[in-house]
DRENDREN-957295 format. One record per residue (C-alpha): x negated, y negated, z; residue number from 1. Coordinates in Angstrom, 3 decimals. Each point is the difference from the previous one (the first is absolute). Example, Ala and Ser with C-alpha at 12.3 -4.5 7.8 and 13.67 -1.06 7.14 Angstrom:
<sites>
+----------+----------+----------+-----+
|     east |    north |       up |   n |
+----------+----------+----------+-----+
|  -12.300 |    4.500 |    7.800 |   1 |
|   -1.370 |   -3.440 |   -0.660 |   2 |
+----------+----------+----------+-----+
</sites>
This chain:
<sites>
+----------+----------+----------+-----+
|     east |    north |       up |   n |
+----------+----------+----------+-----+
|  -34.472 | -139.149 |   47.887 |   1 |
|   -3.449 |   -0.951 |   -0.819 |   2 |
|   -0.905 |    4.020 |   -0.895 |   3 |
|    2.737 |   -0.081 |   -2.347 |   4 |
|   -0.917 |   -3.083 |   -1.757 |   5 |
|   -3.738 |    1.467 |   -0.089 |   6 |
|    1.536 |    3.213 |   -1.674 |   7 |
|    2.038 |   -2.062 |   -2.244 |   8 |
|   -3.171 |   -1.945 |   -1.434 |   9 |
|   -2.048 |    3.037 |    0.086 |  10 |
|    2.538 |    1.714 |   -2.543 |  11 |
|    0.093 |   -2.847 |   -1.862 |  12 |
|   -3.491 |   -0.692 |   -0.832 |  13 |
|    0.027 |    3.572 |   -0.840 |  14 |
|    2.605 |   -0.722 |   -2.661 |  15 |
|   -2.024 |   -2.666 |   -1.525 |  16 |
|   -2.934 |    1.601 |   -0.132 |  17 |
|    1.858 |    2.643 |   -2.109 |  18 |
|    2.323 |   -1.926 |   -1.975 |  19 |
|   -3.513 |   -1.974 |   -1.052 |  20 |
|   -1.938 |    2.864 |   -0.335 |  21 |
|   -1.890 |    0.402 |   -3.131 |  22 |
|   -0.336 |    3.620 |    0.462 |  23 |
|    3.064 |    2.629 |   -1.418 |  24 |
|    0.513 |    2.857 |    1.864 |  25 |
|   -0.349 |    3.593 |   -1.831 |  26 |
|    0.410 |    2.582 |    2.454 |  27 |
|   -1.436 |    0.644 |    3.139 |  28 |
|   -3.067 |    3.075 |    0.701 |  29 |
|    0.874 |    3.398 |    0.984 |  30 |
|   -0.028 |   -0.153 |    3.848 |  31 |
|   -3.298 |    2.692 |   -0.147 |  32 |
|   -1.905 |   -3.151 |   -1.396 |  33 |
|   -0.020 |   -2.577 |    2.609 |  34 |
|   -3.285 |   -1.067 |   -0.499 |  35 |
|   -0.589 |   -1.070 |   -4.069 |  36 |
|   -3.364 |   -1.620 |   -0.471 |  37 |
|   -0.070 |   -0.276 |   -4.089 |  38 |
|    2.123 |    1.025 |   -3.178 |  39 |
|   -0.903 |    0.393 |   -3.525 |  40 |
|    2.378 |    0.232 |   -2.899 |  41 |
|   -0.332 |    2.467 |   -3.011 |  42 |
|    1.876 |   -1.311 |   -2.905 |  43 |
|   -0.073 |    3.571 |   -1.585 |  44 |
|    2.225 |    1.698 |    2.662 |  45 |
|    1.472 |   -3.249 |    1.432 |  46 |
|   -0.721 |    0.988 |    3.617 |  47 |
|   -2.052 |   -1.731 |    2.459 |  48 |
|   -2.385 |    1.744 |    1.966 |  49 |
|   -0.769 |   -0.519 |    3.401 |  50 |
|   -2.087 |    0.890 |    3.054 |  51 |
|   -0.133 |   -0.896 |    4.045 |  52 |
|   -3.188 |   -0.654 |    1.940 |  53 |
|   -1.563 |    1.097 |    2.852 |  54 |
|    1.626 |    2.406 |    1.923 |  55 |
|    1.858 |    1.305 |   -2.738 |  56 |
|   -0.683 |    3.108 |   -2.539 |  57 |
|   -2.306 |   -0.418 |   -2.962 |  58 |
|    3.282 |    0.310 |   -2.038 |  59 |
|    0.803 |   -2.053 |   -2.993 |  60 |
|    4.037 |   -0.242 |   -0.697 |  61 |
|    1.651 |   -0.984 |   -3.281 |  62 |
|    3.274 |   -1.986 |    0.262 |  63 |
|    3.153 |   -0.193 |   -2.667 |  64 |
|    1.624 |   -2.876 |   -0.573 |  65 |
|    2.073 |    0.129 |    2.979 |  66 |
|   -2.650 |    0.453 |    2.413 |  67 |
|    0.560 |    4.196 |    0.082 |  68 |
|   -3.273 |    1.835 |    0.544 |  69 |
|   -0.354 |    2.220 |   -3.280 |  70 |
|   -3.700 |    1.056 |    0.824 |  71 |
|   -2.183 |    0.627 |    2.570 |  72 |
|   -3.528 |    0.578 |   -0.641 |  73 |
|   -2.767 |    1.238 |    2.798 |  74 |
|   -3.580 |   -1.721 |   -0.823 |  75 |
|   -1.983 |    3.316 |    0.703 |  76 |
|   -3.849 |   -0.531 |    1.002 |  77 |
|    0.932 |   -3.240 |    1.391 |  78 |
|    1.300 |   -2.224 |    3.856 |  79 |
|    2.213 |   -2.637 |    0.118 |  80 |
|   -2.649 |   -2.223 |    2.226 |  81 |
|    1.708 |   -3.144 |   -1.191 |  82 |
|    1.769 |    0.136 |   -3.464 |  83 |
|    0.935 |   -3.383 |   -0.722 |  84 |
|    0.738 |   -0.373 |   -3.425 |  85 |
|    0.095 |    2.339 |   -3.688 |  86 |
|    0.103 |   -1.724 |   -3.200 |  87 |
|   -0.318 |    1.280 |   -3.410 |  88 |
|   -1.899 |   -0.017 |   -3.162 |  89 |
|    1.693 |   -0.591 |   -3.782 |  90 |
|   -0.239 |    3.590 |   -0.693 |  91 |
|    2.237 |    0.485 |    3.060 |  92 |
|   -2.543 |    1.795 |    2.401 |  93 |
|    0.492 |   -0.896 |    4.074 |  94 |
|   -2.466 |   -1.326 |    1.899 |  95 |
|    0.093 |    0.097 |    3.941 |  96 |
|   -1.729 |   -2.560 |    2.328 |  97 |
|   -1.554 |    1.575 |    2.708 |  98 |
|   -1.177 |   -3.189 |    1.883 |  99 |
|    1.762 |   -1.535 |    2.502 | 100 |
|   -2.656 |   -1.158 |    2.719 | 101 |
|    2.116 |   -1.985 |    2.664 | 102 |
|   -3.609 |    0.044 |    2.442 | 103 |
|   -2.056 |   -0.607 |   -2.700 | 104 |
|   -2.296 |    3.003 |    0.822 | 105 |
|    0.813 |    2.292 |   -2.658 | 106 |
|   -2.822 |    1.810 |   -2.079 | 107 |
|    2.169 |    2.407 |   -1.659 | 108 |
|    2.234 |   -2.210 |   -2.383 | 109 |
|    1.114 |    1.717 |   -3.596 | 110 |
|    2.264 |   -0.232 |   -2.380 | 111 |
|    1.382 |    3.565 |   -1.656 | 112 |
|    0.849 |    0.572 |   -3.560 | 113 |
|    3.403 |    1.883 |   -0.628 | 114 |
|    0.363 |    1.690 |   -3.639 | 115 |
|    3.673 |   -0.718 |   -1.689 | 116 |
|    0.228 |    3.231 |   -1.176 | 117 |
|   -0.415 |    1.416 |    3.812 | 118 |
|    3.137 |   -2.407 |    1.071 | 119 |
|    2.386 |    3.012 |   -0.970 | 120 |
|   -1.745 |    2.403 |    2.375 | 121 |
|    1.035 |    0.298 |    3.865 | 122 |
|   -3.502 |   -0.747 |    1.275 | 123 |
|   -3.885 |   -1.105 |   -2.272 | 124 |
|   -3.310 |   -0.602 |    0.441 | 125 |
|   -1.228 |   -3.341 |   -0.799 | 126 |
|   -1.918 |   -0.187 |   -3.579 | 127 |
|   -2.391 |   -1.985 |    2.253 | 128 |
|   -1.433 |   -2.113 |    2.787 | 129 |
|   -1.170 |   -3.500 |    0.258 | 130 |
|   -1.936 |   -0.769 |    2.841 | 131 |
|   -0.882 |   -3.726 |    0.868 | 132 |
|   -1.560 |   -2.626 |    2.232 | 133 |
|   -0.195 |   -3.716 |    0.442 | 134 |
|   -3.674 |   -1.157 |   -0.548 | 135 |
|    0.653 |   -3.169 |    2.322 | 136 |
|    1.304 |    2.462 |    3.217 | 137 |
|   -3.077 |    0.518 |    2.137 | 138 |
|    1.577 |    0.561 |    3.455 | 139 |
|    3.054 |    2.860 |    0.554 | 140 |
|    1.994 |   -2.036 |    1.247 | 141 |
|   -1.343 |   -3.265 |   -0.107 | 142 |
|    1.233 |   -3.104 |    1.804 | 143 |
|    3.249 |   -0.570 |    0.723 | 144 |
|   -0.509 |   -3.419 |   -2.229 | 145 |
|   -1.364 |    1.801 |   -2.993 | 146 |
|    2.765 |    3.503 |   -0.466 | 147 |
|    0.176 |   -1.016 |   -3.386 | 148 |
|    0.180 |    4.120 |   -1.591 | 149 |
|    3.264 |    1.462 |    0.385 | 150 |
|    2.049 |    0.095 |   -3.343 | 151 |
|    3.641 |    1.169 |   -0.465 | 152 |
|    0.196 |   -1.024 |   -3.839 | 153 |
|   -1.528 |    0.752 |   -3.185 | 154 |
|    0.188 |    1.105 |   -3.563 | 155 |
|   -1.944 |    1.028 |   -3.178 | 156 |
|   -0.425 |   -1.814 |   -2.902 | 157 |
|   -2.385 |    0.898 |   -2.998 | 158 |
|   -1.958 |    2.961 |    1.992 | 159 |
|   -0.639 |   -1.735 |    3.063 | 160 |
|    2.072 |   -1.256 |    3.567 | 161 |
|    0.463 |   -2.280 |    0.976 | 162 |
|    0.514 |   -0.947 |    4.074 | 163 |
|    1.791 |   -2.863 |    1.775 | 164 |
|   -1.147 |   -0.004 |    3.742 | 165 |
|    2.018 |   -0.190 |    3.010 | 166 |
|   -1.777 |   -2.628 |    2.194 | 167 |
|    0.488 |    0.705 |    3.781 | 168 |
|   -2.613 |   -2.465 |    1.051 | 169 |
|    0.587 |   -2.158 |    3.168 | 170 |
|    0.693 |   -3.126 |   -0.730 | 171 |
|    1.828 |    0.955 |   -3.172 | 172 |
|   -0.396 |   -2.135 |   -2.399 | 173 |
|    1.751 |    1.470 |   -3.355 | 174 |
|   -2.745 |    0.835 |   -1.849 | 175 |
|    0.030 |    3.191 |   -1.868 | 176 |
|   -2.850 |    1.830 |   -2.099 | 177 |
|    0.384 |    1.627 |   -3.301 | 178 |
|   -2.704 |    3.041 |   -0.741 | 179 |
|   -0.790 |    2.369 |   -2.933 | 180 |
|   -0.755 |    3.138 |   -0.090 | 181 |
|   -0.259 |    2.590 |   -3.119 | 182 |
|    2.640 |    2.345 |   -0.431 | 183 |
|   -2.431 |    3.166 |    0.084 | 184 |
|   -1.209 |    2.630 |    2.154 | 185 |
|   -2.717 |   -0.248 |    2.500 | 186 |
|   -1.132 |   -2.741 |    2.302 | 187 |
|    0.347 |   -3.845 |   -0.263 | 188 |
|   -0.699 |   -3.009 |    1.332 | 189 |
|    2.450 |   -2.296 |   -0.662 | 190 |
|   -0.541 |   -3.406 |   -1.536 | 191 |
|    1.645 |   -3.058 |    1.043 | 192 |
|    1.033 |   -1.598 |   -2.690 | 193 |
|    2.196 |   -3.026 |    1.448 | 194 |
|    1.910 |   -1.526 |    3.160 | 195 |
|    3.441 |   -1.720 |    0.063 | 196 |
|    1.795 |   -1.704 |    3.090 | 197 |
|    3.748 |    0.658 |    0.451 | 198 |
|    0.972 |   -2.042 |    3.102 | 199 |
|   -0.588 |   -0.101 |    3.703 | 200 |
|    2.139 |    2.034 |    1.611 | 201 |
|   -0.330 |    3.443 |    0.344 | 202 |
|    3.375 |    1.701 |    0.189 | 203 |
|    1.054 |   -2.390 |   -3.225 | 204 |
|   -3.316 |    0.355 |   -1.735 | 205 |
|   -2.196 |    2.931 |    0.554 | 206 |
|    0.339 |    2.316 |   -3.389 | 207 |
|    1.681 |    3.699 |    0.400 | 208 |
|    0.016 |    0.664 |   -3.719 | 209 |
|   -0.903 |   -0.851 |   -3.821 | 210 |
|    0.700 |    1.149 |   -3.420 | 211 |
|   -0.445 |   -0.878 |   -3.777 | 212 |
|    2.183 |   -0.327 |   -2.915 | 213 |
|    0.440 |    2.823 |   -2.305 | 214 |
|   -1.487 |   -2.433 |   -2.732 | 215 |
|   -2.877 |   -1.040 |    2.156 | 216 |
|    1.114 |   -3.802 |    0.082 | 217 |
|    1.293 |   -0.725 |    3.313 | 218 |
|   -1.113 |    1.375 |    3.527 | 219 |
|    2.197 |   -0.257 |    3.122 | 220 |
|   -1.137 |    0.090 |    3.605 | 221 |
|    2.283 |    0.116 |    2.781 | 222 |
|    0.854 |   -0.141 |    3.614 | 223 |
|    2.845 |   -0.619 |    2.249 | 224 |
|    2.245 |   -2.445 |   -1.398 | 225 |
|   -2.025 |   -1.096 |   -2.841 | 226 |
|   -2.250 |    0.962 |   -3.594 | 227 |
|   -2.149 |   -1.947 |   -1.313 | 228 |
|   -0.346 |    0.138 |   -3.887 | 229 |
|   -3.034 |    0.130 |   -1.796 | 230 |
|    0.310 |   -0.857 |   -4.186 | 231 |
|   -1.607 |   -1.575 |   -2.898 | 232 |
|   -3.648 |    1.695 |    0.788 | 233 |
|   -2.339 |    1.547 |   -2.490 | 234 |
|   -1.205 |    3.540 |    0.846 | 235 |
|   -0.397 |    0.949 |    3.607 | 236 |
|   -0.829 |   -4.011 |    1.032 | 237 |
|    3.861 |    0.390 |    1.935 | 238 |
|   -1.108 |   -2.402 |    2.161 | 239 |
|   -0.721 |   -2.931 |   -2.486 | 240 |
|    3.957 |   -0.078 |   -1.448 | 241 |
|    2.826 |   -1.711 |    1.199 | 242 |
|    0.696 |    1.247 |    3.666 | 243 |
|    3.741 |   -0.776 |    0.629 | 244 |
|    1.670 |    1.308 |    3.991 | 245 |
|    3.657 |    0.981 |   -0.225 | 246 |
|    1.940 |   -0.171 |    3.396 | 247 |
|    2.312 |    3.324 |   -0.341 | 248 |
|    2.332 |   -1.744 |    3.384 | 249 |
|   -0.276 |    3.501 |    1.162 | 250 |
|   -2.523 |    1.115 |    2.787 | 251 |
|   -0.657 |    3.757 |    0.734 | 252 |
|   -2.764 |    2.246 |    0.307 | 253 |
|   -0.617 |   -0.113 |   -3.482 | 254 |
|   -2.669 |    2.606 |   -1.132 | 255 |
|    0.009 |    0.990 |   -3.594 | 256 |
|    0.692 |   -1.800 |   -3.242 | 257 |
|   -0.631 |    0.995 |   -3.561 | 258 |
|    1.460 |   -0.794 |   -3.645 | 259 |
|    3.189 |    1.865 |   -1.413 | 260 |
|   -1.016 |   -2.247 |   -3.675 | 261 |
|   -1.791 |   -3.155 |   -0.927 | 262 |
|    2.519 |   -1.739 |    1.817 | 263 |
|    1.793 |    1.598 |    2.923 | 264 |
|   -1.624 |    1.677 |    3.751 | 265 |
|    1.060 |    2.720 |    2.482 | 266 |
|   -0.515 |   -1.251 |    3.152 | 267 |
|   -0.250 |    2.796 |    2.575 | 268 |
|   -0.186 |   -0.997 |    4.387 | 269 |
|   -0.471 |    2.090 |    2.713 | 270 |
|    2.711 |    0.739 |    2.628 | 271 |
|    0.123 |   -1.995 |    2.870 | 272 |
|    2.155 |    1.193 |    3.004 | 273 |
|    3.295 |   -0.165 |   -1.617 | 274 |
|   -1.254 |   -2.561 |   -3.181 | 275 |
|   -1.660 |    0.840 |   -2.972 | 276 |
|   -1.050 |    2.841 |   -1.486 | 277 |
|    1.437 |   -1.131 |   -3.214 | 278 |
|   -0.878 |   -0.227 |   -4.276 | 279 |
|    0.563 |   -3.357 |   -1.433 | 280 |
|   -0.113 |   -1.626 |   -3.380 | 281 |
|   -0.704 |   -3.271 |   -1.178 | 282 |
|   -0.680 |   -1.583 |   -3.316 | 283 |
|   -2.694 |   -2.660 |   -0.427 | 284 |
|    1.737 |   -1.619 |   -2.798 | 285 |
|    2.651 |   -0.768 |    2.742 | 286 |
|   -2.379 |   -1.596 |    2.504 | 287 |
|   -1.688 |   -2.169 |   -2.381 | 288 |
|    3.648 |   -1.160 |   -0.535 | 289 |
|    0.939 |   -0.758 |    3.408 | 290 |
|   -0.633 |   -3.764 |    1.118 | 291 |
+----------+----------+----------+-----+
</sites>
């Protein structure tokens, strides 16, 4: 009797969680992409492009609106090492972040340029490669207290990226970096240009993803079951607006997020066992809105 009454509230916390959810429900992946790490939209072609991490090809896939794959592009002269995110420029060129570093002992981190016009073709070479390091990293790895260089999210925004750490520190303690780097070829170090704390528990608060308005005023940064909003800045000082966290009531393996318009976000997670896996939307006008 007691199993029963477990299975009963298990169900029907499940049912709240989704009846309070935030997050609507598009359409789930293809089941050959189980493991989504970032999505970009192009307004042009209304598709979303995606891509997996390690593991996985260094393939690039373009989505329709109900979550078909339309395209499939092979990223020749390249490895999938850890793709973690791709994000876009205005002119609607892709840009794919090579630099996932869960140890921390990675010299080898890049980001590759994608030409739009090549987005038609089966496979490409990038236009270019943009090699970079972190300036404070002296040890590979360092200290379990100081794994402060993996990233999963970034975008570009008036010729440069801009990168949103994933802190896997022990003794986690929310605290994420934000670092530059010039969106051309060659070798860079990267330049830390702010830090932010989310809150202090990992699984609710470590940062998978990030992305910026088409109009450059509002950046989003997410994780699990939560973004945090960024507004009201002046050029790339993000961190010195308004910094609002919206609950979405919906927890996941959430991986990838990026803008649709001004307003609204795809929300992309990873599959999970028999969860996930899954493209969302949300509007922020809609969250402001909620009490």
């Amino acid at each position: 009797m007691k199993n029963y009454i477990s299975l009963i509230a298990v169900f029907f916390l499940l049912a709240c969680q989704q009846n309070s959810s935030s997050l609507k429900l598009l359409y789930s992946f293809p089941k050959k992409l189980k493991e989504v790490s970032g999505i970009s939209y192009a307004q042009q072609t209304n598709l979303i492009w995606a891509l997996e991490d390690s593991g996985n090809p260094n393939t690039i896939y373009g989505l329709n609106s109900s979550g078909a794959i339309v395209k499939t592009i092979t990223i020749e002269n390249t490895n999938n090492i850890d793709w973690e995110d791709i994000t876009n420029d205005k002119e609607g060129n892709l840009y794919i972040g090579d630099f996932g570093n869960n140890e921390n002992t990675r010299k080898d981190l890049c980001i590759y340029k994608i030409d739009k016009k090549a987005l038609k073709n089966n496979s490409t070479i990038p236009v270019y490669k943009i090699s970079f390091a972190y300036p404070e990293q002296k040890e590979f790895p360092p200290k379990k207290k100081e794994l402060f260089y993996d990233v999963e999210g970034f975008f570009e925004f008036k010729n440069n990226f801009y990168l949103f750490t994933k802190n896997r520190s022990k003794g986690f303690d929310g605290t994420a970096s934000v670092y530059k780097i010039p969106n051309s070829p060659g070798f860079h170090q990267a330049k830390l240009i702010g830090k932010f704390k989310t809150c202090e528990d990992y699984n609710h608060c470590v940062i998978t993803s990030a992305a910026m308005s088409p109009d450059g005023s509002k950046v989003v940064v997410l994780n699990h079951d939560k973004i945090w909003l960024f507004e009201n800045f002046k050029n790339e000082n993000f961190l010195n607006g308004t910094k609002t966290a919206f609950a979405l009531n919906h927890f996941s393996q959430k991986e990838a997020i990026c803008f649709k318009n001004n307003d609204v976000l795809y929300i992309a997670d990873e599959k999970s066992k028999k969860a996930g896996g899954d493209v969302y939307e949300v509007s922020i006008k809609k969250l402001k809105s909620k009490p």
